[in-house]
C-alpha positions as CSV (number, residue, x, y, z in Angstrom):
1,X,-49.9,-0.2,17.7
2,X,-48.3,-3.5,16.7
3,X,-50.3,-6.9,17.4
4,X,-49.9,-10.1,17.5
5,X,-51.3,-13.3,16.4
6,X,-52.3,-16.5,18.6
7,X,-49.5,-18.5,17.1
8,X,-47.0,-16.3,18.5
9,X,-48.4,-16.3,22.2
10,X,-49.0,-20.4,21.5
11,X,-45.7,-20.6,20.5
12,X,-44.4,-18.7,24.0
13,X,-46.8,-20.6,25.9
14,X,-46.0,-24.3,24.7
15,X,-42.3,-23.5,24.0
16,X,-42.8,-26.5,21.8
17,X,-40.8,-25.5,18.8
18,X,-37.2,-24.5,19.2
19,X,-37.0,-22.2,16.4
20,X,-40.5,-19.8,17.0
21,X,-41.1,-20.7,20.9
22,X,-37.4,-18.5,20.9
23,X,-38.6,-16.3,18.0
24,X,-41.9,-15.3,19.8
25,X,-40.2,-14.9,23.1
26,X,-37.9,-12.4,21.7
27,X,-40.8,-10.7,20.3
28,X,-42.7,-10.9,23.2
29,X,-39.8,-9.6,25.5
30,X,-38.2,-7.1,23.7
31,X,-41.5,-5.2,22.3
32,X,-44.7,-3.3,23.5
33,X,-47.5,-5.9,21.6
34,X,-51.3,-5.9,21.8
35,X,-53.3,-8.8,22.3
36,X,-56.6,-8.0,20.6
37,X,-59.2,-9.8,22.0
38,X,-60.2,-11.6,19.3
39,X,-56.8,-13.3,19.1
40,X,-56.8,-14.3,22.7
41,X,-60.6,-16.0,22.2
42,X,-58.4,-17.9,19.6
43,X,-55.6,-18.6,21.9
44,X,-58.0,-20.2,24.6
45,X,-60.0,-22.2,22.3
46,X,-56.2,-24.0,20.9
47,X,-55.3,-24.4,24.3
48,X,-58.1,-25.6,25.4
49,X,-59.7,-28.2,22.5
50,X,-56.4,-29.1,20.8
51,X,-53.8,-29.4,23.5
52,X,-56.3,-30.4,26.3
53,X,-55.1,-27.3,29.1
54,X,-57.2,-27.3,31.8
55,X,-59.3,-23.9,32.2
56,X,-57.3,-22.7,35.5
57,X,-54.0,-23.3,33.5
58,X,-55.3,-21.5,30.6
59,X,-56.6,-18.7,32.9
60,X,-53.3,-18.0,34.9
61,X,-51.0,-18.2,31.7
62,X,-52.8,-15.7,30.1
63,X,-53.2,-13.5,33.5
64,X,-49.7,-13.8,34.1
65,X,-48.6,-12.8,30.0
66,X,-50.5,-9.6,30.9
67,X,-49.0,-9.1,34.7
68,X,-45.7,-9.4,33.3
69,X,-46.5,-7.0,31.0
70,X,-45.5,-9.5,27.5
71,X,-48.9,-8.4,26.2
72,X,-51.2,-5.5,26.5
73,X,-54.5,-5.3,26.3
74,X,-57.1,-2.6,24.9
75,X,-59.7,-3.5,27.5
76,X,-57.5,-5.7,30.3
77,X,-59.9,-5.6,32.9
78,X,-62.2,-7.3,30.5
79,X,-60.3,-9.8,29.7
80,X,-59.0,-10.6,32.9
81,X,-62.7,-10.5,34.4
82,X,-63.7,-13.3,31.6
83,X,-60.7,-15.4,32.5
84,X,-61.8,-15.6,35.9
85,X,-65.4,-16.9,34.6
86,X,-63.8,-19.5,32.5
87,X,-62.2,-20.5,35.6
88,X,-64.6,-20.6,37.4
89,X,-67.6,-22.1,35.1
90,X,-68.1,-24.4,32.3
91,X,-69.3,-21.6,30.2
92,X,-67.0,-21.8,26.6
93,X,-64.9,-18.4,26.5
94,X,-67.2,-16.2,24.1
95,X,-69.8,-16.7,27.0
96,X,-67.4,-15.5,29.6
97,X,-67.0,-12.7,27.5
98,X,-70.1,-11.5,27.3
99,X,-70.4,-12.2,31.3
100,X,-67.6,-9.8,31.8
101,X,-69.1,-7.0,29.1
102,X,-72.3,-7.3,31.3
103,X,-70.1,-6.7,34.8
104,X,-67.4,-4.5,33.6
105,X,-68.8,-2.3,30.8
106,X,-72.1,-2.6,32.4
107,X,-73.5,-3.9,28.3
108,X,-76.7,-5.3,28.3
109,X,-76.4,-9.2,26.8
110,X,-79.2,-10.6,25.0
111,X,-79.1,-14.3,24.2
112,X,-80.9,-17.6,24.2
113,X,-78.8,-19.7,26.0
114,X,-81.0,-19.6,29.4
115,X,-77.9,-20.4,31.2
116,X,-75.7,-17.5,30.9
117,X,-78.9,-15.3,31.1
118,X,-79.3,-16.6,34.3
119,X,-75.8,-16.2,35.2
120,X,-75.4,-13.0,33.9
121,X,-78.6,-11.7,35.7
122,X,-77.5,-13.4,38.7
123,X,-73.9,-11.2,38.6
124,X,-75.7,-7.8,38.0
């Protein structure tokens, strides 16, 4: 498997450096990469706290990396299903996460933040 990190999507995303915006778009289009989940946590949270993308941005940049097939993921309808709830709530990704473990793997969540245990209830 060959992975990679969030400064490579970040770099494809922003294409705000002319050297490795062109250097991660190469790799991008001309490999098969994974984008662990972990990574693309990190991904949101840049996007989101340092360069001030709005949550429906950030949600369909990352939906369309993995409809274009640039990235692959090892649980995609996960991921996708926690993009939707960042969309669509002011839950912080890790939350959404969990949400879509809940929905999609069907996990059981425990936490104390009343709430996303009322949302994730609510979705059951």
């Amino acid at each position: 498997m060959t992975i990679v990190d969030a400064n490579i999507i970040l770099r494809y995303v922003l294409d705000d450096h002319e050297e490795l915006s062109t250097k991660a778009a190469d790799i991008l289009e001309n490999n098969r990469v994974t984008l662990p989940i972990a990574v693309a946590c990190e991904v949101v949270f840049v996007l989101q706290k340092v360069y001030e993308v709005e949550r429906d941005k950030i949600q369909e940049v990352l939906k369309g990396l993995v409809e274009e097939e640039l990235v692959f993921l090892e649980k995609p309808e996960l991921l996708l299903k926690a993009l939707d709830c960042y969309k669509e709530t002011r839950f912080d990704f890790v939350d959404c996460l969990l949400w879509a473990y809940s929905q999609v793997d069907s996990e059981i969540v425990f936490t104390f933040d009343k709430k996303l245990d009322k949302y994730i209830k609510k979705n059951i």
